[in-house]
PDBQT receptor file of N, H, CA, C and O in Angstrom, charges set to zero:
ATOM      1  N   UNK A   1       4.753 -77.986 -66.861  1.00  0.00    +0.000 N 
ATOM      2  CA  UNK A   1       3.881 -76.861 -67.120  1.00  0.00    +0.000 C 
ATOM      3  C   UNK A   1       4.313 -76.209 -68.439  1.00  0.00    +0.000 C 
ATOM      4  O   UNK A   1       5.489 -76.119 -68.792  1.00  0.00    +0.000 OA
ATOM      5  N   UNK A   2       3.102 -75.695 -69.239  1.00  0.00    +0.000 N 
ATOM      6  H   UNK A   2       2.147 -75.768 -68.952  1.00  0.00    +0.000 HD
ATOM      7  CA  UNK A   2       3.728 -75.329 -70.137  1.00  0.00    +0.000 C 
ATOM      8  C   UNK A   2       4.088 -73.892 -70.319  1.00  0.00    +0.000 C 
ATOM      9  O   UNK A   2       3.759 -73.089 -69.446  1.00  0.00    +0.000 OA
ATOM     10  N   UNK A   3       4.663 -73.545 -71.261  1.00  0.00    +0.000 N 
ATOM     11  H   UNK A   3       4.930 -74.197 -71.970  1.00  0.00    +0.000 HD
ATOM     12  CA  UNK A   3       4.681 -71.789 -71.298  1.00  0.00    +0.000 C 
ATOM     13  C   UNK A   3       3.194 -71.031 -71.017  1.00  0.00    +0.000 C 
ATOM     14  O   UNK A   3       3.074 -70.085 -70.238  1.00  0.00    +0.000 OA
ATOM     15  N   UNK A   4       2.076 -71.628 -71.803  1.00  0.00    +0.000 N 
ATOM     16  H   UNK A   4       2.174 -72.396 -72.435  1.00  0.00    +0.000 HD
ATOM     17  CA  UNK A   4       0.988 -70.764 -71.491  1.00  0.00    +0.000 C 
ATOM     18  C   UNK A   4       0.482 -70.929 -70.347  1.00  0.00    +0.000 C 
ATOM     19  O   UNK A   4       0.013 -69.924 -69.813  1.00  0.00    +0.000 OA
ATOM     20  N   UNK A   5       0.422 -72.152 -69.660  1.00  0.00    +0.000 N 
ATOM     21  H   UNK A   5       0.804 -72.968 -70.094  1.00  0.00    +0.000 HD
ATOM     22  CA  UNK A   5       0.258 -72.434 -68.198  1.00  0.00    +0.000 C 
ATOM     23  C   UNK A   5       0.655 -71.239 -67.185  1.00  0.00    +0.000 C 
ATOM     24  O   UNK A   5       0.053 -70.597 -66.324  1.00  0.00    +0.000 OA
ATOM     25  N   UNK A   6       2.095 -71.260 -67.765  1.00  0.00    +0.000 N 
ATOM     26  H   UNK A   6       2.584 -71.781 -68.464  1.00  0.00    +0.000 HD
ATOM     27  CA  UNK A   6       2.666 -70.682 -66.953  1.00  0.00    +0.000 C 
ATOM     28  C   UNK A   6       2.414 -68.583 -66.703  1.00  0.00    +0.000 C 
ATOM     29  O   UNK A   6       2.530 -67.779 -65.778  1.00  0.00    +0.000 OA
ATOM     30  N   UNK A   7       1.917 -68.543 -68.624  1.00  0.00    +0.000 N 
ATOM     31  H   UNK A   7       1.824 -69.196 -69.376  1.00  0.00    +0.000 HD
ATOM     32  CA  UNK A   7       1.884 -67.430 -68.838  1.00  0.00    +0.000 C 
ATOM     33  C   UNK A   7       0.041 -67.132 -67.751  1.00  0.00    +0.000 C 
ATOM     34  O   UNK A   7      -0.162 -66.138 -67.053  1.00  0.00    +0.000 OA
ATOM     35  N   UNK A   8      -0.526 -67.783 -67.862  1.00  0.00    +0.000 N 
ATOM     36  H   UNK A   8      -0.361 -68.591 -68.428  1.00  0.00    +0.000 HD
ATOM     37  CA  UNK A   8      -1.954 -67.470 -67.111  1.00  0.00    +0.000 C 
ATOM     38  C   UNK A   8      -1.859 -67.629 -65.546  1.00  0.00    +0.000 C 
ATOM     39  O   UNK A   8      -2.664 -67.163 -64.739  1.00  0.00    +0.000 OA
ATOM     40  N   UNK A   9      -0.663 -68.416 -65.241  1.00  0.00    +0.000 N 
ATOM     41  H   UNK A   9      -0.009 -68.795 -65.896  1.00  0.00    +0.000 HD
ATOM     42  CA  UNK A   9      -0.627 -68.344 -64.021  1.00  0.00    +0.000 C 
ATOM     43  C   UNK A   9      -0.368 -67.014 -63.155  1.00  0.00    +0.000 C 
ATOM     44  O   UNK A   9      -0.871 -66.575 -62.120  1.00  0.00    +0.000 OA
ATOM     45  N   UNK A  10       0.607 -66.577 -64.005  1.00  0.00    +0.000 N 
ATOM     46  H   UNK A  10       1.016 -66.933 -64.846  1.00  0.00    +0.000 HD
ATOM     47  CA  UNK A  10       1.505 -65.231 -63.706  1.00  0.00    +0.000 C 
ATOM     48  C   UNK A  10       0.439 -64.437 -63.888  1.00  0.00    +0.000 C 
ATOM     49  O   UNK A  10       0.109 -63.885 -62.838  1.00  0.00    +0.000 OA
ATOM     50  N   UNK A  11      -0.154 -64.196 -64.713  1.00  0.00    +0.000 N 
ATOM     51  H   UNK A  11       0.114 -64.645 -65.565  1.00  0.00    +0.000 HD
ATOM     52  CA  UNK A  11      -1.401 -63.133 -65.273  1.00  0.00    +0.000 C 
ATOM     53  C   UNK A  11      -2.672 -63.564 -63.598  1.00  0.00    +0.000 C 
ATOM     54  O   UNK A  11      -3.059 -62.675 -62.839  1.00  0.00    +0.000 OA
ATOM     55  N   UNK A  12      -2.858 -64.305 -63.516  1.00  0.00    +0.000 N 
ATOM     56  H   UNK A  12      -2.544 -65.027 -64.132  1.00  0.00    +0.000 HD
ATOM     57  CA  UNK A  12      -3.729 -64.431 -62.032  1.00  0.00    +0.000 C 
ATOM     58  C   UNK A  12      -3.125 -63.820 -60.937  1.00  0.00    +0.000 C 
ATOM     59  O   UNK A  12      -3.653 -63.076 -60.111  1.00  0.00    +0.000 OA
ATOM     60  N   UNK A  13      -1.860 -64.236 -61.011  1.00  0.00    +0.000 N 
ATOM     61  H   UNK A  13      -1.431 -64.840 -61.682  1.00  0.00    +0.000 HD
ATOM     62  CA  UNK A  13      -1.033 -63.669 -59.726  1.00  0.00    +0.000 C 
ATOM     63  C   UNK A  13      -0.739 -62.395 -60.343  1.00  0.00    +0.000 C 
ATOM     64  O   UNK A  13      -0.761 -61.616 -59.391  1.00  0.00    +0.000 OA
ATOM     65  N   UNK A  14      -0.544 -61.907 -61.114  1.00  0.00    +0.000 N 
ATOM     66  H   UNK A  14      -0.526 -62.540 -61.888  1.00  0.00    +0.000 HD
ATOM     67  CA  UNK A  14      -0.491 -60.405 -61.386  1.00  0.00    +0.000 C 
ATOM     68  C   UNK A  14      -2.067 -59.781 -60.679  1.00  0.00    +0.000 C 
ATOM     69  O   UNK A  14      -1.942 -59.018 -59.721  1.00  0.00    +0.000 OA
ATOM     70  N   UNK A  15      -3.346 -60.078 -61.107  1.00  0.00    +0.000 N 
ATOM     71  H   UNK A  15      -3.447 -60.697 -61.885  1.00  0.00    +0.000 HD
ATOM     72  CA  UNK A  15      -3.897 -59.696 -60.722  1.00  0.00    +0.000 C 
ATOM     73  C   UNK A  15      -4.483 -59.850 -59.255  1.00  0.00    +0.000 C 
ATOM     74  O   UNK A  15      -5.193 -58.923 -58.868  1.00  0.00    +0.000 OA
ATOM     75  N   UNK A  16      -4.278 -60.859 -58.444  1.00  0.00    +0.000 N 
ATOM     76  H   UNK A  16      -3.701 -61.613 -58.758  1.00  0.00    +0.000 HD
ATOM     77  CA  UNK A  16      -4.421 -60.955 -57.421  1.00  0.00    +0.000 C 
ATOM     78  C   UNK A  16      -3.600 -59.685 -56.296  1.00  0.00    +0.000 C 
ATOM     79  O   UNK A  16      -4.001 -58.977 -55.373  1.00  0.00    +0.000 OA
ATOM     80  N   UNK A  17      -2.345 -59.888 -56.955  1.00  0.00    +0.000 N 
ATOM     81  H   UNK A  17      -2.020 -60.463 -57.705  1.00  0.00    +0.000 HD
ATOM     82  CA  UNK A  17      -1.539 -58.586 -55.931  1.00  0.00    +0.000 C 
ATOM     83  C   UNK A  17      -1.870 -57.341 -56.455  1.00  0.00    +0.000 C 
ATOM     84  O   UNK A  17      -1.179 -56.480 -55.911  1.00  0.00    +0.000 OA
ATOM     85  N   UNK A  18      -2.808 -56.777 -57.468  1.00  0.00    +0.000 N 
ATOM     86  H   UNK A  18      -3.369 -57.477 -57.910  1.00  0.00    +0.000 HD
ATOM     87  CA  UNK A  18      -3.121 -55.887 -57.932  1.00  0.00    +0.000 C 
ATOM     88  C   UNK A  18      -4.587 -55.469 -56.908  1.00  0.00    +0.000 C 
ATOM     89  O   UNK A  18      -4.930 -54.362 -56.491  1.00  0.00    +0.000 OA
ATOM     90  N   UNK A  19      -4.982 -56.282 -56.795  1.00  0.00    +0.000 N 
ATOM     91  H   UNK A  19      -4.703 -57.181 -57.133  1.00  0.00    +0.000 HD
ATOM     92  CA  UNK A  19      -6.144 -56.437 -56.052  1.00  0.00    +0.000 C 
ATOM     93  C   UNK A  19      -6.143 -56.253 -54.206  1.00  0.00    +0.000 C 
ATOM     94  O   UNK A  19      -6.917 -55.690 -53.432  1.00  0.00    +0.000 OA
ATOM     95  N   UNK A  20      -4.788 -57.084 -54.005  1.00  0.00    +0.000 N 
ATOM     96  H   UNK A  20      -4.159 -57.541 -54.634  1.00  0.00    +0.000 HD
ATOM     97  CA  UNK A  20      -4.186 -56.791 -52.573  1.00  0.00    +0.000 C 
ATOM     98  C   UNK A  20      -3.413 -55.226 -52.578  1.00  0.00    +0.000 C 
ATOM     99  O   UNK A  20      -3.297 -54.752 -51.448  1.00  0.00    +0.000 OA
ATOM    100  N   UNK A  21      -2.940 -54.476 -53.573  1.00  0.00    +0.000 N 
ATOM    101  H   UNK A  21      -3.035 -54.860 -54.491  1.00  0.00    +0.000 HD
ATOM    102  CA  UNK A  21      -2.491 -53.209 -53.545  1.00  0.00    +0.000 C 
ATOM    103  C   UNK A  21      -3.168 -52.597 -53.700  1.00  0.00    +0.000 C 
ATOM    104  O   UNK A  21      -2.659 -51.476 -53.724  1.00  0.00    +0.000 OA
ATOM    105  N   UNK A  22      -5.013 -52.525 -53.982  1.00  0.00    +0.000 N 
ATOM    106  H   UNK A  22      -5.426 -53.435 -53.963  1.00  0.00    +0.000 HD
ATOM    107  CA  UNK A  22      -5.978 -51.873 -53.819  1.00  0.00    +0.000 C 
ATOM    108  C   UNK A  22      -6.295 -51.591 -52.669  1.00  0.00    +0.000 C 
ATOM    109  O   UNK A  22      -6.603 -50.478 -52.242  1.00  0.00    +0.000 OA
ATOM    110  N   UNK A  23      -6.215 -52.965 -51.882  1.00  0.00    +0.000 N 
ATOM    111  H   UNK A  23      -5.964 -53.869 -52.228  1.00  0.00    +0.000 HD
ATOM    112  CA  UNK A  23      -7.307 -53.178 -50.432  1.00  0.00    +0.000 C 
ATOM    113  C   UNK A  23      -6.540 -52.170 -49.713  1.00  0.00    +0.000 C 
ATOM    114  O   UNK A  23      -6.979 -51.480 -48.793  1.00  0.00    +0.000 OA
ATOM    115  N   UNK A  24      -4.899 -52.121 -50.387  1.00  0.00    +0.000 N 
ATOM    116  H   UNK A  24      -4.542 -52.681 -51.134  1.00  0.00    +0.000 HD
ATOM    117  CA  UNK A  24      -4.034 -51.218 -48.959  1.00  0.00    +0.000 C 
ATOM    118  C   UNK A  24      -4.295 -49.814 -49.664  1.00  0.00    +0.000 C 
ATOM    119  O   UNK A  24      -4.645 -49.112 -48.715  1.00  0.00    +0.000 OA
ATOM    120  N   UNK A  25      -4.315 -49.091 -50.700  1.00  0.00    +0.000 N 
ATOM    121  H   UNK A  25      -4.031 -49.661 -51.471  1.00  0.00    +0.000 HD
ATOM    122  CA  UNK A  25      -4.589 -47.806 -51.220  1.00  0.00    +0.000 C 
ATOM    123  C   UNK A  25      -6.106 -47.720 -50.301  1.00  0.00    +0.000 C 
ATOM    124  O   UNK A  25      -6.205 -46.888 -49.399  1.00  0.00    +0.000 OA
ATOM    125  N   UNK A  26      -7.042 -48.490 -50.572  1.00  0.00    +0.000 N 
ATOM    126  H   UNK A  26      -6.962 -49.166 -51.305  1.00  0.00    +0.000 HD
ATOM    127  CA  UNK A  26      -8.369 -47.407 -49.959  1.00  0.00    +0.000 C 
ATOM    128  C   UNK A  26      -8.177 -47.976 -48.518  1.00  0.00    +0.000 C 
ATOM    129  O   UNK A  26      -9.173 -47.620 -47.888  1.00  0.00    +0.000 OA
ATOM    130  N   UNK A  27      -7.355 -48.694 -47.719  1.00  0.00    +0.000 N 
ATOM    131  H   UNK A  27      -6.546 -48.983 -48.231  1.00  0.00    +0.000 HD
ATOM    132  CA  UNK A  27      -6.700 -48.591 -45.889  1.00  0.00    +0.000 C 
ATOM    133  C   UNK A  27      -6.250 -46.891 -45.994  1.00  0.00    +0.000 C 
ATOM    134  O   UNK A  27      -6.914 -45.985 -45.489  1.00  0.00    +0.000 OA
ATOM    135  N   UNK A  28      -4.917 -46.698 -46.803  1.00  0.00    +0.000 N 
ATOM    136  H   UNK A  28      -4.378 -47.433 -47.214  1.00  0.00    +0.000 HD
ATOM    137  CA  UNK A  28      -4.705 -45.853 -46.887  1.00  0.00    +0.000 C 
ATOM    138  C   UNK A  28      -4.907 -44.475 -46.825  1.00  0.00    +0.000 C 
ATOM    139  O   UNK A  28      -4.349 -43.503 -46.316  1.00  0.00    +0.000 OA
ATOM    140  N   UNK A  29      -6.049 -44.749 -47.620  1.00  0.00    +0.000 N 
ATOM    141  H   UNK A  29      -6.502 -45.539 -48.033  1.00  0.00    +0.000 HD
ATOM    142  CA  UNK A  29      -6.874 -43.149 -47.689  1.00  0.00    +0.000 C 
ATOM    143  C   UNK A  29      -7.674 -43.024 -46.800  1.00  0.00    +0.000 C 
ATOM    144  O   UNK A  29      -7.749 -41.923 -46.255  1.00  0.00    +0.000 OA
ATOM    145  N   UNK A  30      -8.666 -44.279 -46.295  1.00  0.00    +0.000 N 
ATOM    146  H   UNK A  30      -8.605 -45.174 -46.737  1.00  0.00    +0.000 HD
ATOM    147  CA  UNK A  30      -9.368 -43.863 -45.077  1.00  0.00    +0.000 C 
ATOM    148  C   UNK A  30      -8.538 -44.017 -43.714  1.00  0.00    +0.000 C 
ATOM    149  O   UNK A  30      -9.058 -43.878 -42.607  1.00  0.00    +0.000 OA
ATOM    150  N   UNK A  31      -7.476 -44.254 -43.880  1.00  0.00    +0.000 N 
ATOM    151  H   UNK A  31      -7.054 -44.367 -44.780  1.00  0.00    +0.000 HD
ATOM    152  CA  UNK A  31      -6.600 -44.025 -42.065  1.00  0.00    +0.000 C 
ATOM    153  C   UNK A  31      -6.087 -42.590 -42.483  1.00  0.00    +0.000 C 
ATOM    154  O   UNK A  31      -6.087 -41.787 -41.550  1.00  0.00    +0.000 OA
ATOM    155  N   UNK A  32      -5.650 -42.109 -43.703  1.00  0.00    +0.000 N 
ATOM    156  H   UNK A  32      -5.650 -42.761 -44.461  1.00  0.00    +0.000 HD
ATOM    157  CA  UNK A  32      -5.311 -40.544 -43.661  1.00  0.00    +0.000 C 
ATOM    158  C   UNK A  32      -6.453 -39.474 -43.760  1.00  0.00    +0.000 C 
ATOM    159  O   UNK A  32      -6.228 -38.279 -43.951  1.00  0.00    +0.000 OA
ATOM    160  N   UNK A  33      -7.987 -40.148 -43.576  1.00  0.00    +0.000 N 
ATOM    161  H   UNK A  33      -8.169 -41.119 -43.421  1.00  0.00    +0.000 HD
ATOM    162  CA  UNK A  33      -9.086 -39.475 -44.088  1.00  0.00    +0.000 C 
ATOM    163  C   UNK A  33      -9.457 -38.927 -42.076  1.00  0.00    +0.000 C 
ATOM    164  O   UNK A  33      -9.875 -37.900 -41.541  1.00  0.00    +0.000 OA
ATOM    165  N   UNK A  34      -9.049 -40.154 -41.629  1.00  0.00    +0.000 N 
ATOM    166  H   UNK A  34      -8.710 -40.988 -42.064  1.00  0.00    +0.000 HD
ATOM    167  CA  UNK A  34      -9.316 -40.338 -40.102  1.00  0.00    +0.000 C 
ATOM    168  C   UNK A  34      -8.523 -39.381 -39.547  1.00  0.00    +0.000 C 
ATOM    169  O   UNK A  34      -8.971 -38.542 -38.767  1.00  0.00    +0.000 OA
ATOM    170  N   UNK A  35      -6.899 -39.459 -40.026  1.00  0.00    +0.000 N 
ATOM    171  H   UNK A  35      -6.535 -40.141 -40.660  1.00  0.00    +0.000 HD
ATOM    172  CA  UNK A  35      -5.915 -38.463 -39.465  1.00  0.00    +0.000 C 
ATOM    173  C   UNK A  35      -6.323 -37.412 -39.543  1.00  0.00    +0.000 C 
ATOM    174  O   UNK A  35      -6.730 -36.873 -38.514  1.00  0.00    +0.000 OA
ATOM    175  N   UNK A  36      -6.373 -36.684 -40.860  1.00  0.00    +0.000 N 
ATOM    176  H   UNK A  36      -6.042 -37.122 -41.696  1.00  0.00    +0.000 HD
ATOM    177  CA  UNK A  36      -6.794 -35.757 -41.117  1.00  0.00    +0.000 C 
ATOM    178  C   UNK A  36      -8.389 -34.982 -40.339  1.00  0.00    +0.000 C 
ATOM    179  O   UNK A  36      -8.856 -33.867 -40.573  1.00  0.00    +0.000 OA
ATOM    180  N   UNK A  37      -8.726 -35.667 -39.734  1.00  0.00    +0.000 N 
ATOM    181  H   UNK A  37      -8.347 -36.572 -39.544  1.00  0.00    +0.000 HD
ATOM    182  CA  UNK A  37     -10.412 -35.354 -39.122  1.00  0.00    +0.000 C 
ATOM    183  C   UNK A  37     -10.017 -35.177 -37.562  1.00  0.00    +0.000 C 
ATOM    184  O   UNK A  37     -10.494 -34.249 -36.908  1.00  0.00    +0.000 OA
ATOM    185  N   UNK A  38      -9.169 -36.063 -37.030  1.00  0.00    +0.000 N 
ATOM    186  H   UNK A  38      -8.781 -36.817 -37.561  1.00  0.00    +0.000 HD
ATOM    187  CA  UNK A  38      -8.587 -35.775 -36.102  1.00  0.00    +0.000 C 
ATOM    188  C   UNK A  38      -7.553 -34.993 -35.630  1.00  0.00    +0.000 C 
ATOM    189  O   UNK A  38      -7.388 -34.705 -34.445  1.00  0.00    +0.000 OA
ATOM    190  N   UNK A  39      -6.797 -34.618 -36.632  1.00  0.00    +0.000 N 
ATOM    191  H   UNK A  39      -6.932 -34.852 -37.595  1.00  0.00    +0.000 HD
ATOM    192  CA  UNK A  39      -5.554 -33.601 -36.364  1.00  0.00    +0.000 C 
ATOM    193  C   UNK A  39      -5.960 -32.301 -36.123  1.00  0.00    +0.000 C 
ATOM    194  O   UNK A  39      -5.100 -31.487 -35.787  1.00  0.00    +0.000 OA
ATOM    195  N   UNK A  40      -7.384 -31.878 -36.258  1.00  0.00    +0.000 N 
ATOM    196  H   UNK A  40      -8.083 -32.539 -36.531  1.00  0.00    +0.000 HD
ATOM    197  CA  UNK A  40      -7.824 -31.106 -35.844  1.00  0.00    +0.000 C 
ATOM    198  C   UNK A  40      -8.575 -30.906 -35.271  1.00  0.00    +0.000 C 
ATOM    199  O   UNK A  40      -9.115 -29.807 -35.402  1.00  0.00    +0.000 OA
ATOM    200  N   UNK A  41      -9.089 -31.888 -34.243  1.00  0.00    +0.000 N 
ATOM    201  H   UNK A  41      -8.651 -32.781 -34.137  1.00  0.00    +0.000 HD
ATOM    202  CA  UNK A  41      -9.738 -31.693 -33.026  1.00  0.00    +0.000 C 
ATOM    203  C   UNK A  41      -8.973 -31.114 -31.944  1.00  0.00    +0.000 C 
ATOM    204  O   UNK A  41      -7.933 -31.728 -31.707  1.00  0.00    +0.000 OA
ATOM    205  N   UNK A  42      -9.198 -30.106 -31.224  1.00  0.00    +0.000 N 
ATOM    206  H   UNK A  42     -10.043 -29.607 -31.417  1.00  0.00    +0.000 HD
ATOM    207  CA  UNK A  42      -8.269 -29.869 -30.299  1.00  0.00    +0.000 C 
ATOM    208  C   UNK A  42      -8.285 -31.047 -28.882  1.00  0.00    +0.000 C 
ATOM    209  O   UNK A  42      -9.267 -31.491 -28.287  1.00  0.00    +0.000 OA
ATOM    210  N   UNK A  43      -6.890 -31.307 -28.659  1.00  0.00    +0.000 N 
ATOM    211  H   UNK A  43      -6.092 -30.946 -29.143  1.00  0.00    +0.000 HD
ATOM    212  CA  UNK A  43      -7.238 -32.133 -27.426  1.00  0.00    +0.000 C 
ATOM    213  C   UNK A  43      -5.475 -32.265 -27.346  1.00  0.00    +0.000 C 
ATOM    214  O   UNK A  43      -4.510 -31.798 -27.950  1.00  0.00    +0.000 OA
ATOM    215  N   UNK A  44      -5.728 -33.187 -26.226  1.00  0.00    +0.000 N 
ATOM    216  H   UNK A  44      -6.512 -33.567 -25.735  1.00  0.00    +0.000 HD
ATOM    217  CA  UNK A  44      -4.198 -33.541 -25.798  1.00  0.00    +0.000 C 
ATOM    218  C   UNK A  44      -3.244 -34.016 -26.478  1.00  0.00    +0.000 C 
ATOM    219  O   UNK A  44      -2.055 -33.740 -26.316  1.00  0.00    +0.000 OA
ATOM    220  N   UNK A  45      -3.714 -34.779 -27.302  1.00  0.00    +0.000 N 
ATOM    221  H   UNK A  45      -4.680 -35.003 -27.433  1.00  0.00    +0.000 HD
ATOM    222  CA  UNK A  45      -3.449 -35.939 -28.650  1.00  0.00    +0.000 C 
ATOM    223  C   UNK A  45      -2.959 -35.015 -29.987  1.00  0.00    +0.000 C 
ATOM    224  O   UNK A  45      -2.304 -35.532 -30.892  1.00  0.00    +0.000 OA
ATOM    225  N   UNK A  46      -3.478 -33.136 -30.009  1.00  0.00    +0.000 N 
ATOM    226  H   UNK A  46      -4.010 -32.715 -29.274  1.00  0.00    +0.000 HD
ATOM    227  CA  UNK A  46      -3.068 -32.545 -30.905  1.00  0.00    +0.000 C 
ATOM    228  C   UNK A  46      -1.392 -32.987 -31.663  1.00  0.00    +0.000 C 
ATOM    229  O   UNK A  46      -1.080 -33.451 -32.760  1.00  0.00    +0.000 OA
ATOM    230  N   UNK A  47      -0.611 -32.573 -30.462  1.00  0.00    +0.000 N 
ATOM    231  H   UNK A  47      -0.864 -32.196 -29.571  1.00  0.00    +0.000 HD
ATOM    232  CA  UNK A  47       0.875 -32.736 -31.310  1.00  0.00    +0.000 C 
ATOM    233  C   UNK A  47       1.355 -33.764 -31.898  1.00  0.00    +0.000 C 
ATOM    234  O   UNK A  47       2.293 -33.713 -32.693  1.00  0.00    +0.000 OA
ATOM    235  N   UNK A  48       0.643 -34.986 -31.497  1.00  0.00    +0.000 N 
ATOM    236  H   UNK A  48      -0.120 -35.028 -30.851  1.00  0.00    +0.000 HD
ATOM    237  CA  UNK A  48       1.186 -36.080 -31.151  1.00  0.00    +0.000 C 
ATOM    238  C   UNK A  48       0.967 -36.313 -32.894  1.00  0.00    +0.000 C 
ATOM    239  O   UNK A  48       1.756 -36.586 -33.799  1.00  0.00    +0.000 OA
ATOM    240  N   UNK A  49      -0.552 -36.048 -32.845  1.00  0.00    +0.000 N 
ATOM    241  H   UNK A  49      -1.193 -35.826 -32.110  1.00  0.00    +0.000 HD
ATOM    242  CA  UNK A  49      -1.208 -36.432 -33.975  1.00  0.00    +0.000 C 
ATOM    243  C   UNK A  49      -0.555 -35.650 -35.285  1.00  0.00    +0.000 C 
ATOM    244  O   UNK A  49      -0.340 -36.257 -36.334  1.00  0.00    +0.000 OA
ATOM    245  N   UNK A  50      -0.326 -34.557 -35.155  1.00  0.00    +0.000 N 
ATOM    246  H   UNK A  50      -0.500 -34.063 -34.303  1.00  0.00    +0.000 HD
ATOM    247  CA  UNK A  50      -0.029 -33.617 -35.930  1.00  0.00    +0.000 C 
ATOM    248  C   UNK A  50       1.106 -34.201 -36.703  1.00  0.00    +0.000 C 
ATOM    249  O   UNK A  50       1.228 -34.012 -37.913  1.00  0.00    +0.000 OA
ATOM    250  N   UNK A  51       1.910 -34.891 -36.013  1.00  0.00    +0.000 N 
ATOM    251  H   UNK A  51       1.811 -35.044 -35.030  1.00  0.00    +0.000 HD
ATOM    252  CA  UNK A  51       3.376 -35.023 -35.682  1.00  0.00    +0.000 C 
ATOM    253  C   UNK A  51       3.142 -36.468 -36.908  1.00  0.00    +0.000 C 
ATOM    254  O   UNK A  51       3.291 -36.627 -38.120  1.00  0.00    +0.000 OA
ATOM    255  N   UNK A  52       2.760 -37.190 -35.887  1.00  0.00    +0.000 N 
ATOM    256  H   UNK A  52       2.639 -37.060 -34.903  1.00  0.00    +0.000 HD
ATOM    257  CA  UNK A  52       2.236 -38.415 -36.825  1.00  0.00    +0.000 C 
ATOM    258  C   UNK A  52       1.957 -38.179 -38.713  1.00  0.00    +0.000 C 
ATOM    259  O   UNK A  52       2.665 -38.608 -39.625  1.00  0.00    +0.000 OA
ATOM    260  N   UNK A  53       1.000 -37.561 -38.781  1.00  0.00    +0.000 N 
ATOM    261  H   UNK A  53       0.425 -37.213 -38.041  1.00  0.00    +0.000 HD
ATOM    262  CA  UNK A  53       0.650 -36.836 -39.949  1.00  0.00    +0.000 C 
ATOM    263  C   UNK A  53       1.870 -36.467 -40.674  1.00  0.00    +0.000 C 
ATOM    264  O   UNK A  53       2.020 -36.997 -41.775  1.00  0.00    +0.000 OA
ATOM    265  N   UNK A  54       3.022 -35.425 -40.140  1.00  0.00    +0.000 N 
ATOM    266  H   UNK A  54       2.901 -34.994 -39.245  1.00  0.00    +0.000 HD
ATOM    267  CA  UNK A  54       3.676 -34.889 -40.877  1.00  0.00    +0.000 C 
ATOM    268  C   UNK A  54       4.955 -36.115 -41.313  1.00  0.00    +0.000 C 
ATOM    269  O   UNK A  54       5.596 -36.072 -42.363  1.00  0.00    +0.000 OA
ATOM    270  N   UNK A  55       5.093 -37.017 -40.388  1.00  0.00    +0.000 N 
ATOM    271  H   UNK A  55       4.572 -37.052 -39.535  1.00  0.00    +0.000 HD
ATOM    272  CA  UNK A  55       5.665 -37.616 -40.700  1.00  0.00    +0.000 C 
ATOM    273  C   UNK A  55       5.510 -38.957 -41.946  1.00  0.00    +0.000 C 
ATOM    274  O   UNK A  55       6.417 -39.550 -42.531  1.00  0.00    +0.000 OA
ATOM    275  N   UNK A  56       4.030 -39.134 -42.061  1.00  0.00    +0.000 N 
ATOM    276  H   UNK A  56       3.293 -38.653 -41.586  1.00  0.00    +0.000 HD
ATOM    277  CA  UNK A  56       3.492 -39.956 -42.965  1.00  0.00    +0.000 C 
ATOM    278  C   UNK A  56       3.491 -38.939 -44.553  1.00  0.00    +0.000 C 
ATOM    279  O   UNK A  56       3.814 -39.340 -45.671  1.00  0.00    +0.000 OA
ATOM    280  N   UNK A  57       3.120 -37.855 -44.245  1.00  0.00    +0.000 N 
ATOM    281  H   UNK A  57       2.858 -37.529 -43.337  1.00  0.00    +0.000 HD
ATOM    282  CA  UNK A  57       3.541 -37.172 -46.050  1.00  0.00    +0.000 C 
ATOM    283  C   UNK A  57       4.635 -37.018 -45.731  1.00  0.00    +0.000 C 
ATOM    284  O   UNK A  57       5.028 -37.494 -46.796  1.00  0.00    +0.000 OA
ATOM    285  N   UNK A  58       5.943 -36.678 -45.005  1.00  0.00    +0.000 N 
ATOM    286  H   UNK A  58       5.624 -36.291 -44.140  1.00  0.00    +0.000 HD
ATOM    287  CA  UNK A  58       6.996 -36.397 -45.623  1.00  0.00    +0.000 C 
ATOM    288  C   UNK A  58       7.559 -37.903 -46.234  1.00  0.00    +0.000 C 
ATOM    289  O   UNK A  58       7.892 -38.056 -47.409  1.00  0.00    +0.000 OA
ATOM    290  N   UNK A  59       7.595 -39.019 -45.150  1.00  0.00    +0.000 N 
ATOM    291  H   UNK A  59       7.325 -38.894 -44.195  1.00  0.00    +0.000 HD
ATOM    292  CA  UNK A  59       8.686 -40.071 -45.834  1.00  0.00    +0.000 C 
ATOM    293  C   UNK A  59       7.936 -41.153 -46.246  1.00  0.00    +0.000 C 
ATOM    294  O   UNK A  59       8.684 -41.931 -46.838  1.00  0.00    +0.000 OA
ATOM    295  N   UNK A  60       6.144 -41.797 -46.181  1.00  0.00    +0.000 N 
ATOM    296  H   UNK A  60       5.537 -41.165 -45.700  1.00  0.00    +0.000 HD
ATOM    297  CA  UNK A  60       5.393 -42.645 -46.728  1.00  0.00    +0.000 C 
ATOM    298  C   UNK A  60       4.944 -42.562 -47.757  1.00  0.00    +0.000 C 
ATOM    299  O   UNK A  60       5.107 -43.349 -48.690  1.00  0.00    +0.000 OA
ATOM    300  N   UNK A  61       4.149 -41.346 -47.735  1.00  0.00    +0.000 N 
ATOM    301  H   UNK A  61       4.017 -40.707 -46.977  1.00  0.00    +0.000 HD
ATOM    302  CA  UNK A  61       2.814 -41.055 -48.723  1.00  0.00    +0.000 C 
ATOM    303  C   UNK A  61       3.229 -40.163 -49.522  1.00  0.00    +0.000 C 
ATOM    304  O   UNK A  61       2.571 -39.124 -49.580  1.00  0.00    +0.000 OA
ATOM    305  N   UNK A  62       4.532 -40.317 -50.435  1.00  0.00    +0.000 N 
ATOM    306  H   UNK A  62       5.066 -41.161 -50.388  1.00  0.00    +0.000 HD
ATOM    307  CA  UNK A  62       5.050 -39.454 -51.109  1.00  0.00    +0.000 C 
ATOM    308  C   UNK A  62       4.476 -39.643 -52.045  1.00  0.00    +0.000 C 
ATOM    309  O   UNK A  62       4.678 -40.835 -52.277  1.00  0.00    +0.000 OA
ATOM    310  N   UNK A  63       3.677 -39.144 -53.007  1.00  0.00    +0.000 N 
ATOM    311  H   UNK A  63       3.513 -38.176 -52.819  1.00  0.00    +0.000 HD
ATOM    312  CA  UNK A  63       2.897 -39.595 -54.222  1.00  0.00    +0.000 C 
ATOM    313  C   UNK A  63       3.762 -39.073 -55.775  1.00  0.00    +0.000 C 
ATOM    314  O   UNK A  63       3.279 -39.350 -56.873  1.00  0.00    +0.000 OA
TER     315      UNK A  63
């Protein structure tokens, strides 16, 4: 293989996992879009949920 082979290969696979770190950013935002819609429904599930939540911005979704 040659260097440029190699250089376009890398450049595909650069963009391919660029593309797979998209699909998980907008998972992301719509499972915290969901949390967020639910953490404030009142119900049994309140703390649990709440809890859940606080724990995803403090040590995941640190931006």
């Amino acid at each position: 293989m040659t260097d440029e082979e190699r250089v376009l290969s890398c450049q595909c696979e650069i963009r391919r996992l660029r593309s797979v770190v998209r699909g998980y950013e907008e998972e992301r935002r719509a499972f915290l879009t969901w949390l967020e819609a639910e953490s404030k429904i009142p119900s049994e599930n309140q703390a649990g949920l709440s809890r859940v939540k606080q724990y995803l911005d403090t040590y995941l979704y640190q931006d």
